[in-house]
N, CA and C atoms as a LAMMPS dump frame, in Angstrom:
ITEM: TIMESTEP
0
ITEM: NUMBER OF ATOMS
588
ITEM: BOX BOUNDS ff ff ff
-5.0000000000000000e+02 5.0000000000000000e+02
-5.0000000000000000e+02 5.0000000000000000e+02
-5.0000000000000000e+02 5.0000000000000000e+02
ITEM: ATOMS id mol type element x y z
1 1 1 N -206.882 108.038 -201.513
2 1 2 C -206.623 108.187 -200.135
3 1 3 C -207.324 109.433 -199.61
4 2 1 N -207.706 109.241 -198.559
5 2 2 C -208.919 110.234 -197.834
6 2 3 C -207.872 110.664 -196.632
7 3 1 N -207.974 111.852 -196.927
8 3 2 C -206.911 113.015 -196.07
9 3 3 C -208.438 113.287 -194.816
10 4 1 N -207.996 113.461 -193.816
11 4 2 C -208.7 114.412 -193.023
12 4 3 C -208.249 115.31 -191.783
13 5 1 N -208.527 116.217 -191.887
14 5 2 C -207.584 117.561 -191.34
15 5 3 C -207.813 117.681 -189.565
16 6 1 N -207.272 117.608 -189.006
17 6 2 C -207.778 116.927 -187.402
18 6 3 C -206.587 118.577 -186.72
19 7 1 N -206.691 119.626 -187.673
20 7 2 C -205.915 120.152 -187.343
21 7 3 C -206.833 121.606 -186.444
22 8 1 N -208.333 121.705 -186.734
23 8 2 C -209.418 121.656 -186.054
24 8 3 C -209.6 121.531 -185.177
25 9 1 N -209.479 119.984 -184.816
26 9 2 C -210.146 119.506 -183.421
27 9 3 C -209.012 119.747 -182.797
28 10 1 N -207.382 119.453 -183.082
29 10 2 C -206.505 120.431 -182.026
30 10 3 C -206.713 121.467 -181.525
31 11 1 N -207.147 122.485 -182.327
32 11 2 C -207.388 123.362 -182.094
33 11 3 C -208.517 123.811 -180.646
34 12 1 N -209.599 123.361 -181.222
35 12 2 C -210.841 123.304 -180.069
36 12 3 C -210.04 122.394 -179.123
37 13 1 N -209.683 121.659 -179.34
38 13 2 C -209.077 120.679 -177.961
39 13 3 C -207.976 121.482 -176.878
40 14 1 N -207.21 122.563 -177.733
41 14 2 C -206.215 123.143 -176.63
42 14 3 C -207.371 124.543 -176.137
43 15 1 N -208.103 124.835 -177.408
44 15 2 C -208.688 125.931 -176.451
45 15 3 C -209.618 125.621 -175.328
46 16 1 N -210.15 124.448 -175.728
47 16 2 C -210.76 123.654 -174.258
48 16 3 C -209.851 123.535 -172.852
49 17 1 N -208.483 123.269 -172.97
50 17 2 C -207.876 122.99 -172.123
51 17 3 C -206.863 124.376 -171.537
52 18 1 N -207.255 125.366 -172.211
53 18 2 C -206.566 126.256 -171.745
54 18 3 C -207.806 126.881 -171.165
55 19 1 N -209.604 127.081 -171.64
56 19 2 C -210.365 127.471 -170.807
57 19 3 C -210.81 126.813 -169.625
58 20 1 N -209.849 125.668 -169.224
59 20 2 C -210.293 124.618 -168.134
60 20 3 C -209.044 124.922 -167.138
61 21 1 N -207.802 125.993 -167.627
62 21 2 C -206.953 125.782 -167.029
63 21 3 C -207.477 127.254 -166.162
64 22 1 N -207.515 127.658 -166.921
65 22 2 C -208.187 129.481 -166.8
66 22 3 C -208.919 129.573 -165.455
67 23 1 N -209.961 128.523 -166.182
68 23 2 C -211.296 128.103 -165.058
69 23 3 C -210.766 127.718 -163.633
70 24 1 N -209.905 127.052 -163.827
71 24 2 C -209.106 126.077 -162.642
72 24 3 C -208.87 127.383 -161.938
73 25 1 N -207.896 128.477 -162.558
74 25 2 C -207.117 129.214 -161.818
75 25 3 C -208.059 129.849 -160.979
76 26 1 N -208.825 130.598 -162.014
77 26 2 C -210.123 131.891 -161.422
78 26 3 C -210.566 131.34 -160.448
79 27 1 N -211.258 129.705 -160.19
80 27 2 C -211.85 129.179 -159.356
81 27 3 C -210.312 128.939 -157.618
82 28 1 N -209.58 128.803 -158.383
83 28 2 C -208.427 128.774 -157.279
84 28 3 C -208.575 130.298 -156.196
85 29 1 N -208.429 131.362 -157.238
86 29 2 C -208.318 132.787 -156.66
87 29 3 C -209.498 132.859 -155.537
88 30 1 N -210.772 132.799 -156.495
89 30 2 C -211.904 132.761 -155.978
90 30 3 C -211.892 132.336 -154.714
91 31 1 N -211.579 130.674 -153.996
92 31 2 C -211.384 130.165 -153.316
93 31 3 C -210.659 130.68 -152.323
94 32 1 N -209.602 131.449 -152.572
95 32 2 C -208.396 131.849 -152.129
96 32 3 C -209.007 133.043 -151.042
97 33 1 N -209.57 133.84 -151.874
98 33 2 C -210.538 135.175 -151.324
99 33 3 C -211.229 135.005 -150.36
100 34 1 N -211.827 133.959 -150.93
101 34 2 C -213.309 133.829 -149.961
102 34 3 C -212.719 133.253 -148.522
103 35 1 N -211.379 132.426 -148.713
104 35 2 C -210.629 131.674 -147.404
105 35 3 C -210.313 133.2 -146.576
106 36 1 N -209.301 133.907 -147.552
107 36 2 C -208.744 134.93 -146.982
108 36 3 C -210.184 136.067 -146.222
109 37 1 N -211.162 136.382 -146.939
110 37 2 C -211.959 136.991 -146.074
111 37 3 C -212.784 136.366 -144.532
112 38 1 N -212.917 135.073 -145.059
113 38 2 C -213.19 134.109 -143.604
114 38 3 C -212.232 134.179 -142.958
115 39 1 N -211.215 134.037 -142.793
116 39 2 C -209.92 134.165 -142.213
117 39 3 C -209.765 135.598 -141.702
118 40 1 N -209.886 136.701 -142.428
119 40 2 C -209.833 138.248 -141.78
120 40 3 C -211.476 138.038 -140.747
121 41 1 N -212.211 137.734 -140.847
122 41 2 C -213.342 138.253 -140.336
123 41 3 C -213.302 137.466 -139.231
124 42 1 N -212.898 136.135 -138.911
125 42 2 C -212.736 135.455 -137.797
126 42 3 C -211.249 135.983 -136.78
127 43 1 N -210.243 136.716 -137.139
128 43 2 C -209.311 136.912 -136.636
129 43 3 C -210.118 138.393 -135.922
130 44 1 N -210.513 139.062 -136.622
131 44 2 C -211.076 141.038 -136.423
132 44 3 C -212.198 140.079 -135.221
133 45 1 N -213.331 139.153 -135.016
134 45 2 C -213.994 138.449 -134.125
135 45 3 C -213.348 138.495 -132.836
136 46 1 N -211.978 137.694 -132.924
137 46 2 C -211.12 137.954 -132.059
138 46 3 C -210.638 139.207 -131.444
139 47 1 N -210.269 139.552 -132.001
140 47 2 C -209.719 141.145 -131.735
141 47 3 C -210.831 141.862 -131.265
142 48 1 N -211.691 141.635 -131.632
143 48 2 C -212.828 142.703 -130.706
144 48 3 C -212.888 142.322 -129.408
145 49 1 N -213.273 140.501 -129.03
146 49 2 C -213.388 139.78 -128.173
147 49 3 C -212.338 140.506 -127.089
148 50 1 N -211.433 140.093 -127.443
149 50 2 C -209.798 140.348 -126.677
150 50 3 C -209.868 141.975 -126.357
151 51 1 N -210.399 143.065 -127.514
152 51 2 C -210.644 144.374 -126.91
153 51 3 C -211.111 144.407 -125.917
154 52 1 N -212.614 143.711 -125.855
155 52 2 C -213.759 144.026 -124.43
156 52 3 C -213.033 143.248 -123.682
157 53 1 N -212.709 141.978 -123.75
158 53 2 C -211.773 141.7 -122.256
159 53 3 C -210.69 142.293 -121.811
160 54 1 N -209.835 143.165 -122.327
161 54 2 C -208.932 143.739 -122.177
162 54 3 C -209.409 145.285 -121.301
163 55 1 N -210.692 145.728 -121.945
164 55 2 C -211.369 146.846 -121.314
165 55 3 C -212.285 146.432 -120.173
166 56 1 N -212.751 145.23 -119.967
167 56 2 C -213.395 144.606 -118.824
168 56 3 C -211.995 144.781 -117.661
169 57 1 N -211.45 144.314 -117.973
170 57 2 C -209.848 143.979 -117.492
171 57 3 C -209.56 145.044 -116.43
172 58 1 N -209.234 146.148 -117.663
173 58 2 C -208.747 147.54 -117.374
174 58 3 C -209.832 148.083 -116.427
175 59 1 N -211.075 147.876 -116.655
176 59 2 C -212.164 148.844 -115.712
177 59 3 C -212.286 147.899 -114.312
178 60 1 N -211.663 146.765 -114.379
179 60 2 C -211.742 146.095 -112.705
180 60 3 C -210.373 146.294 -112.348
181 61 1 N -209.126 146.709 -113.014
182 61 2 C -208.181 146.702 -112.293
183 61 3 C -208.706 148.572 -111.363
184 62 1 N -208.882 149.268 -112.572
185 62 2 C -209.219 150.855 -111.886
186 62 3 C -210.522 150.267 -110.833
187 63 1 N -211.202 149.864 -110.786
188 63 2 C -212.246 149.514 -109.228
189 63 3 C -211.882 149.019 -108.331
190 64 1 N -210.945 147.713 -108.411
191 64 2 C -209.614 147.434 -107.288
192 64 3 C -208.883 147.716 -106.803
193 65 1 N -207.873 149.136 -107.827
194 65 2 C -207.387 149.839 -107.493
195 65 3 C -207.71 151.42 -106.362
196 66 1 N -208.684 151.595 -106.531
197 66 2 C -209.284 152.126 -106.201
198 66 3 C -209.621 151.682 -104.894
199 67 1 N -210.137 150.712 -104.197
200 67 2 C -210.422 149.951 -103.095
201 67 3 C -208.604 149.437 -102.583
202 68 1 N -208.054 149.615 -103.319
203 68 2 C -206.294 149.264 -102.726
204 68 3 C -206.076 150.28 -102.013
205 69 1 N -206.279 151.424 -103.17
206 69 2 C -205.922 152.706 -102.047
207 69 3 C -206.657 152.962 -100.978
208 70 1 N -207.384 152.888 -101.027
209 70 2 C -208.806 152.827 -99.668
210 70 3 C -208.357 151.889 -98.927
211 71 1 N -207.817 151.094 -98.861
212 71 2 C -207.496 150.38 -97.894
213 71 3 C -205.929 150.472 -97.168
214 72 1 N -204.995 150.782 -97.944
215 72 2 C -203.853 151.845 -98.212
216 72 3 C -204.22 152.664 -97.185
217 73 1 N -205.208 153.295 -97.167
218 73 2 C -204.966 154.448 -96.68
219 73 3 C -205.555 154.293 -95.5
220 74 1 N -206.342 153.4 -95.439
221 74 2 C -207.059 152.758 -93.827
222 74 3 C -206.117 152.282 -92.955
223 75 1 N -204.894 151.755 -93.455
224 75 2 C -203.928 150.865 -92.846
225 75 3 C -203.068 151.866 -92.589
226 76 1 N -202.788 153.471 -93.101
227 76 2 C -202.118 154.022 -93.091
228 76 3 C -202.691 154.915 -91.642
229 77 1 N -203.658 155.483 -91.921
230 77 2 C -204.799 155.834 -90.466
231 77 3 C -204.785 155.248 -89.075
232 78 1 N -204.881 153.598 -89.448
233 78 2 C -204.591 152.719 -88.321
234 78 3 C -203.569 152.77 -87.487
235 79 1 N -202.098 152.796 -88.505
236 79 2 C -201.258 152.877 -88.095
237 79 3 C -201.096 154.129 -87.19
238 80 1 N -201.528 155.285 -87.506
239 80 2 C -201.354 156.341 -86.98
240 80 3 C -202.425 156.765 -85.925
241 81 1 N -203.048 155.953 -85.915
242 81 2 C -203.901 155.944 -84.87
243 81 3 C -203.233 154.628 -83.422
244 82 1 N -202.387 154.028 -83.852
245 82 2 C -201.845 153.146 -82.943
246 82 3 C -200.776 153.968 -82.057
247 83 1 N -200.526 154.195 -83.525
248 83 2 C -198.862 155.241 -82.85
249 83 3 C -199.687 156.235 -81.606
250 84 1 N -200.389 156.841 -81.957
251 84 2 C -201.184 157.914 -81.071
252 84 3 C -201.468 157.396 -79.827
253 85 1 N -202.255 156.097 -79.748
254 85 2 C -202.812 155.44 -79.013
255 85 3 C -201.532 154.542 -77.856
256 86 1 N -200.612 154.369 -78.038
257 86 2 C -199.382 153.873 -77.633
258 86 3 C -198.589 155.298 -76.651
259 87 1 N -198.625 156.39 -77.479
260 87 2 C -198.587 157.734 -76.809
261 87 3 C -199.314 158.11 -75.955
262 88 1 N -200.456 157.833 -75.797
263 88 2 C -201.568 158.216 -75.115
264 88 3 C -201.243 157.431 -73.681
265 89 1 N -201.178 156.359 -74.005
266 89 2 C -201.064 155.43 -72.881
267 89 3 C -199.493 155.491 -72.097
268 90 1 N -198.459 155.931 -72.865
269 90 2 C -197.182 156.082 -72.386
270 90 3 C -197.582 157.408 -71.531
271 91 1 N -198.229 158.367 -71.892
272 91 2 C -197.946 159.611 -71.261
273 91 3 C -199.106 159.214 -69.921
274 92 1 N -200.328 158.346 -70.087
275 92 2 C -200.871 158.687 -68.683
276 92 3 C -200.371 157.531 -67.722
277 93 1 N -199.39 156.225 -68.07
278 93 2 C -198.396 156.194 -67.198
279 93 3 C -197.415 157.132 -66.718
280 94 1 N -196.516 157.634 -67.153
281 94 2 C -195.675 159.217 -66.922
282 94 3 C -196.609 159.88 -66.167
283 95 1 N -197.678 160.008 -66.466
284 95 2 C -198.806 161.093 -65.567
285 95 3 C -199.015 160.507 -64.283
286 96 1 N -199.361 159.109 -64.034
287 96 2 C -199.591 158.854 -63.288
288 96 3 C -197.824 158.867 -61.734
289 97 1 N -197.06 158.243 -62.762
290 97 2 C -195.276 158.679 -62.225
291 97 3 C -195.167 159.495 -61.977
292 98 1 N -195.68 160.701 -62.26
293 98 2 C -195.328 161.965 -62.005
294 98 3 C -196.409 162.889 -61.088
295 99 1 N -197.415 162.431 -61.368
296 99 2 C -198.882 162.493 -60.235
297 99 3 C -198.306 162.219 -58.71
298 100 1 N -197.189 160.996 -58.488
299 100 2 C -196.508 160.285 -57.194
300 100 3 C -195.89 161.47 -56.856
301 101 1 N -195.131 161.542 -57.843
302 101 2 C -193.898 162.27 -57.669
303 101 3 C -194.123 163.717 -56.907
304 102 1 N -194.885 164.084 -57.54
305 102 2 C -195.633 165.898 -57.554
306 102 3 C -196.376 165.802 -56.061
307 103 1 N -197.417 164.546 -55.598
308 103 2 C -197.906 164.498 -54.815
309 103 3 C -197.182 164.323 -53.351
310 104 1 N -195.899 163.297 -53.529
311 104 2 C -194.875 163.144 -52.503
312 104 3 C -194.072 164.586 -52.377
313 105 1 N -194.257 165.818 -52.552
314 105 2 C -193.571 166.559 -52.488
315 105 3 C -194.342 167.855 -51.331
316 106 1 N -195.68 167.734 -51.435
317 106 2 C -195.985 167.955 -50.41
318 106 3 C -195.655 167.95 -48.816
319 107 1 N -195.581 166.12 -48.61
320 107 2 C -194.908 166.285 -47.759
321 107 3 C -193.214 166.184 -47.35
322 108 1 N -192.491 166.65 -48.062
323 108 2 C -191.203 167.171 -48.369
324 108 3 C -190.789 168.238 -47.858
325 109 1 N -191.516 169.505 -48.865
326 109 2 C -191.172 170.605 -48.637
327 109 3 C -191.247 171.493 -47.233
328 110 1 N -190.503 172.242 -47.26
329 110 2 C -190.274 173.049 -45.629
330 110 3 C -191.399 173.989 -45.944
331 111 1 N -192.215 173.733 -45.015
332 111 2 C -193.431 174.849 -45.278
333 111 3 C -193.04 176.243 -44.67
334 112 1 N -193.475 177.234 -45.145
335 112 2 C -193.385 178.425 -44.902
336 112 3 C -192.058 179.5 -44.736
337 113 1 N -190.887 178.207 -44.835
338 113 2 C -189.633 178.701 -45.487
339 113 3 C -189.119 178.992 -46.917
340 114 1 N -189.804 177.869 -47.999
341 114 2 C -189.152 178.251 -49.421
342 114 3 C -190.678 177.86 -50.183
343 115 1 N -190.166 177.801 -51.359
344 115 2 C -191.657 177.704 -52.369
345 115 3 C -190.529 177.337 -53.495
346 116 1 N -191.201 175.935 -54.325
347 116 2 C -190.676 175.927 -55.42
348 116 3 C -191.404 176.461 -57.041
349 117 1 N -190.351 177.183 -57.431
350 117 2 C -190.642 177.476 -58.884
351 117 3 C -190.708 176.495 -60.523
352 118 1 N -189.82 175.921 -59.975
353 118 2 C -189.99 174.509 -61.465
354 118 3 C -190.096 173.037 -60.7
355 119 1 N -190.326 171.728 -61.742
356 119 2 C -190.385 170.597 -61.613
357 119 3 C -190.367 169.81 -62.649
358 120 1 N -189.24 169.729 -63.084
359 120 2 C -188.798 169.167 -64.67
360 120 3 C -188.37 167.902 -64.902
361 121 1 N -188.887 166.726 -64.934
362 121 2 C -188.467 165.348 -64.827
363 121 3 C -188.131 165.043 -66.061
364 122 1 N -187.221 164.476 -66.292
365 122 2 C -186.735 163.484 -67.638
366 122 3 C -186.623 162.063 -66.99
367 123 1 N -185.756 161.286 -67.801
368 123 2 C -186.344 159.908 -67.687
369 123 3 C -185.786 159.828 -66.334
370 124 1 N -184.342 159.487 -65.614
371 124 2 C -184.346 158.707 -64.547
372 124 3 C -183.833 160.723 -63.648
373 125 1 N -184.066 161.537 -63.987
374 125 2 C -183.687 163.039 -63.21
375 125 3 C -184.836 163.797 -63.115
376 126 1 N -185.017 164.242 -62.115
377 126 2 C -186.017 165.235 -61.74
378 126 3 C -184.823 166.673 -61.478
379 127 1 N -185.432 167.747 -61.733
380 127 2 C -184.301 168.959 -61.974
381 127 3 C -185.977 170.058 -61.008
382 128 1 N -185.249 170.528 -59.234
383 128 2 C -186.115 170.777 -58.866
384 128 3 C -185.144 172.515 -58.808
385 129 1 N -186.244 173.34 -58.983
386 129 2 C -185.73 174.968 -58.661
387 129 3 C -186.62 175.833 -57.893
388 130 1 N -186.414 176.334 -57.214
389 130 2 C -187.182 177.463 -55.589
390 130 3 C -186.204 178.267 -55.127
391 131 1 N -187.16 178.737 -54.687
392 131 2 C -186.413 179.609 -53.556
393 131 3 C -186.77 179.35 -51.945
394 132 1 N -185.933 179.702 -51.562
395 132 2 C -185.562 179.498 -49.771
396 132 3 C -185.442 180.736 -48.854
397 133 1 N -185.676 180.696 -47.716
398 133 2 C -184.87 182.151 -46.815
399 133 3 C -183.258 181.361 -46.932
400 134 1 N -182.609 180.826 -46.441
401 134 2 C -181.557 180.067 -46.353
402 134 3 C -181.058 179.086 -46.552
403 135 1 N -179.709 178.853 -46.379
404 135 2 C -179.045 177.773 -47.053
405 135 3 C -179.973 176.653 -45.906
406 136 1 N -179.616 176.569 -44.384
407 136 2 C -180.618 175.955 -43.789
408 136 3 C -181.501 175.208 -43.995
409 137 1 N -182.433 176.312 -44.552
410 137 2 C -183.873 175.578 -45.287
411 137 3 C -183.445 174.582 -46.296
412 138 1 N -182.412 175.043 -47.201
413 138 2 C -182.362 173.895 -48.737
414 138 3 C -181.668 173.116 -48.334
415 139 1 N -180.744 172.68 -46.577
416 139 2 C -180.108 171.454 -46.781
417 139 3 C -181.237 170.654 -45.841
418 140 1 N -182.393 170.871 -45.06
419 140 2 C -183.287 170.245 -44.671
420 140 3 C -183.936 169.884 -45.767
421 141 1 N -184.775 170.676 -47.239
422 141 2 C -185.221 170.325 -48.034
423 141 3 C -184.561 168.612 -48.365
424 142 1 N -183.215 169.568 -49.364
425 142 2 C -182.462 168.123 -49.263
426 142 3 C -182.091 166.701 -48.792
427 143 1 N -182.348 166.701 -47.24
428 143 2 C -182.355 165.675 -46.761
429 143 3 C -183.809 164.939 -46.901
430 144 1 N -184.474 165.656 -46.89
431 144 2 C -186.385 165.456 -46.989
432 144 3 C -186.118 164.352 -47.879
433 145 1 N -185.716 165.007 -48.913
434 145 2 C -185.469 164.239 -50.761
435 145 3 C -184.897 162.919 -50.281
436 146 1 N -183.855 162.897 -49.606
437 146 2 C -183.014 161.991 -50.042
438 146 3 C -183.14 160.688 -48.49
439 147 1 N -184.368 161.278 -47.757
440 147 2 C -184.612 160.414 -47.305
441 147 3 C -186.249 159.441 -47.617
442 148 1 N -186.904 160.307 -48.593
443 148 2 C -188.096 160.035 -49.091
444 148 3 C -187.83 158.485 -50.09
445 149 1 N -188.587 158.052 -50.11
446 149 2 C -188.794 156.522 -51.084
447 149 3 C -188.662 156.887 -52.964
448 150 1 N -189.082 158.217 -53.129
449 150 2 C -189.056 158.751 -54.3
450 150 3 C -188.059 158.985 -55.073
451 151 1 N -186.678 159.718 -54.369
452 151 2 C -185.611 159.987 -54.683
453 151 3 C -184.732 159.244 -54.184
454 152 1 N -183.417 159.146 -55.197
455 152 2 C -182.171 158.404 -54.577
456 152 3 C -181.029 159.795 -54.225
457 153 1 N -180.482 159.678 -55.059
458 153 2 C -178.819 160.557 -54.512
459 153 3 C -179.722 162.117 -55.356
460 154 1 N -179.341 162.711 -54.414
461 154 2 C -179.354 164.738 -54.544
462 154 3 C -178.35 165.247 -54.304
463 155 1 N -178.378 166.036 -55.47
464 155 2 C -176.982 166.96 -55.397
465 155 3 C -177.749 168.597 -55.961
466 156 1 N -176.658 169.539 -55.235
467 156 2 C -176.929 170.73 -55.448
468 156 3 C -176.604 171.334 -56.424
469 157 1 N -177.335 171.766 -57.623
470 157 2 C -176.352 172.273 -58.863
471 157 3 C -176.293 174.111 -58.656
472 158 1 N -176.971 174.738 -57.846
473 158 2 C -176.711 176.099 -57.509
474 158 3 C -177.624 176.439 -56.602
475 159 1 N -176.753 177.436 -56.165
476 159 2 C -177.665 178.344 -54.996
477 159 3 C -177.039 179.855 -55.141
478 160 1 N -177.957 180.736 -55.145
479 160 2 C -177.486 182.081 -55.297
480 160 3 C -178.473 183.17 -54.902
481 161 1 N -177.747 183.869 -54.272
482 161 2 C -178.466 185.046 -53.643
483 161 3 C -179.236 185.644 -54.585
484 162 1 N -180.565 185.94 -54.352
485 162 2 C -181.546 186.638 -55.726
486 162 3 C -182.188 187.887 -55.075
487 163 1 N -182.403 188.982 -55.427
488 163 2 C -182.822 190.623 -55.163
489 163 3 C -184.378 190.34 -55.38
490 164 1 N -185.562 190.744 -54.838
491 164 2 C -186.359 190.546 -55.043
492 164 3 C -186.977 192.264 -55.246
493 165 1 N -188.349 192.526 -55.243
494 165 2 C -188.799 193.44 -54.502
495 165 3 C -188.565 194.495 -53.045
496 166 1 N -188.194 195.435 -53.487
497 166 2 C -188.218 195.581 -52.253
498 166 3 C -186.982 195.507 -51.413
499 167 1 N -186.013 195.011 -51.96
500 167 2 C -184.713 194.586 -51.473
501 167 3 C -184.975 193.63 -50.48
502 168 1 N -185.708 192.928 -51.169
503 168 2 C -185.759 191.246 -50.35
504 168 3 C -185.164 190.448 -50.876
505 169 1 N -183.295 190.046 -50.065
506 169 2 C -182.655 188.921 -50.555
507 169 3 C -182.967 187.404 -50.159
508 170 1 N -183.554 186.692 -50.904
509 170 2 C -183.843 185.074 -50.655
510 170 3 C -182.742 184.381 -51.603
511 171 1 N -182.663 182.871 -51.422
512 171 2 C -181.904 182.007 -52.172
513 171 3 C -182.516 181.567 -53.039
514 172 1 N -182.136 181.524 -54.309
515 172 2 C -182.351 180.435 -55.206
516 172 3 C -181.549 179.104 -55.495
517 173 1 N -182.196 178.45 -55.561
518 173 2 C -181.511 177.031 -55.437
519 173 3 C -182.063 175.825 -56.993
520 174 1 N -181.175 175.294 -57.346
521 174 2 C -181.407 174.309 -58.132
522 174 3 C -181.115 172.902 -57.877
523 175 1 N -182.094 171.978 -58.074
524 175 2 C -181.242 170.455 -57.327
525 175 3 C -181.515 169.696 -58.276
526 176 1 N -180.624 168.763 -58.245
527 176 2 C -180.918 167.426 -59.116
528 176 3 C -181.111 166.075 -58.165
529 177 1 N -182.122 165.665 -58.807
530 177 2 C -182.077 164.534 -58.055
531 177 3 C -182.393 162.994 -58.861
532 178 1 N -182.174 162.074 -58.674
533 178 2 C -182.554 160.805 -59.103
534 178 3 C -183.722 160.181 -59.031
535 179 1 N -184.264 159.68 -59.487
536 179 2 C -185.897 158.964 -59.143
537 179 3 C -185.55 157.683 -58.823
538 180 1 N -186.076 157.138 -57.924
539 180 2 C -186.3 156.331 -57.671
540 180 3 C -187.503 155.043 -58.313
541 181 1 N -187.245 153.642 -58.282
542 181 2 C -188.408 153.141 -58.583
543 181 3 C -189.146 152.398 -57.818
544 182 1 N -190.358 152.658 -57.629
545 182 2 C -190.728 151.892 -56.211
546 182 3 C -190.724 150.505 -56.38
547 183 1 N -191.108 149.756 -55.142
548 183 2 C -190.126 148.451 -55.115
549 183 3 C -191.673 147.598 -55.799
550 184 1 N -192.871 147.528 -56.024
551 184 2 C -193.726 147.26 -56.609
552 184 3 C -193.094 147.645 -58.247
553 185 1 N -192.865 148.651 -58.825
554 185 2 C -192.644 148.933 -59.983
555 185 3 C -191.187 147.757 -60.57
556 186 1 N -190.293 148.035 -59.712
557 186 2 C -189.188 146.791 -59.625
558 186 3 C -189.658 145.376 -60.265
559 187 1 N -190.326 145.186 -59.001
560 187 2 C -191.161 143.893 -59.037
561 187 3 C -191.657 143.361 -60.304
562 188 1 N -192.612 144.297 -60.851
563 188 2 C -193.1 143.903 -61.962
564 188 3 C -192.318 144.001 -63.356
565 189 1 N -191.823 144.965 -63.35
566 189 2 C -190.43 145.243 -64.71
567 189 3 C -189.191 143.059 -64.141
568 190 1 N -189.173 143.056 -63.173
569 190 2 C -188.133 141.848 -63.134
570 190 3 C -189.416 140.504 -63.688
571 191 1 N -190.169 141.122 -63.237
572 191 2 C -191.565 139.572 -63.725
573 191 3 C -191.173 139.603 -65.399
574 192 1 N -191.475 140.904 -66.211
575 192 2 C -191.872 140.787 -67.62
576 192 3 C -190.451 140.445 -67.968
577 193 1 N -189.517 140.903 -67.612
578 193 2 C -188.26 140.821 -68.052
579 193 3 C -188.393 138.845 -67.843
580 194 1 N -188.492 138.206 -67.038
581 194 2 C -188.314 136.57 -66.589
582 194 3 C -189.481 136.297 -67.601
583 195 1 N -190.648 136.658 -68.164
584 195 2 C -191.437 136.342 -69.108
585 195 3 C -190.71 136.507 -70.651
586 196 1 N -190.164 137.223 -70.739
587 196 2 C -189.174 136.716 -72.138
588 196 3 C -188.243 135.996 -72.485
């Protein structure tokens, strides 16, 4: 009987299969690496990408921003240039109200008896102050007023003997009076008012 020893070719046969398993693995790793570095180098691709758009981003929001405030601040100008401009126009109506007013007083005043010293209008009061030789003179003044188109009701808020130079006693006098609105001004305030 012929023995033959096959205990050999086991041998080579597992070390074959353990250098195939080996092989398998190394080639697995290998694989593994080369995924994982394609994989890092396409993600870092990204990330740069996404940097410059992020810094594109950032450098148009600061140039927009920039033109916000500029415009911010144009609208802020405007505004204050309206406000001004709204003032402007309120006061040379008032100027012109008060141009009437100042001008109707001419023929008012008692010539060569008194002279007035102030002329202080607020909204619906004119606050008039002079001096007079006599009471006389300031209740003719007075009636002047209160028969003129300009003024409504006058009242006397003082009169008092004043020392001048010289021991020259004259009156001082203070009046209040009402303004009137002329009947054109009426007119048109009842129009805009029926327009709303």
């Amino acid at each position: 009987m012929i023995r033959i020893n096959l205990l050999p070719f086991r041998v080579a046969r597992k070390k074959e299969n353990i250098r195939r398993q080996i092989s398998v693995f190394l080639l697995l790793i290998l694989l593994t690496a080369v995924a994982l570095v394609w994989y890092t180098q396409v993600i870092n691709k990204q990330i740069i990408i996404i940097k410059a758009k992020t810094e594109q981003v950032n450098s148009q929001i600061l140039k927009y921003k920039a033109k916000a405030d500029q415009v911010a601040r144009i609208k802020k100008n405007l505004k204050i240039l309206k406000e001004k401009l709204e003032i402007v126009s309120l006061l040379e109506k008032q100027r012109e109200k008060q141009l009437v007013l100042f001008d109707g007083m001419t023929d008012i005043i008692v010539p060569g008896r008194m002279w007035l010293e102030s002329f202080k209008i607020d909204n619906n009061t004119v606050t008039i102050k002079g001096i007079a030789f006599d009471n006389p003179t300031i209740a003719d003044f007075m009636e002047k007023l209160e028969k003129s188109l300009l003024f409504g009701k006058v009242d006397l808020k003082t009169a008092k003997m004043k020392k001048f130079k010289d021991g020259l006693m004259l009156k001082s006098f203070e009046l209040l009076c009402r303004k009137e609105i002329p009947k054109e001004e009426k007119n048109k305030a009842g129009n805009e008012q029926g327009k709303k």
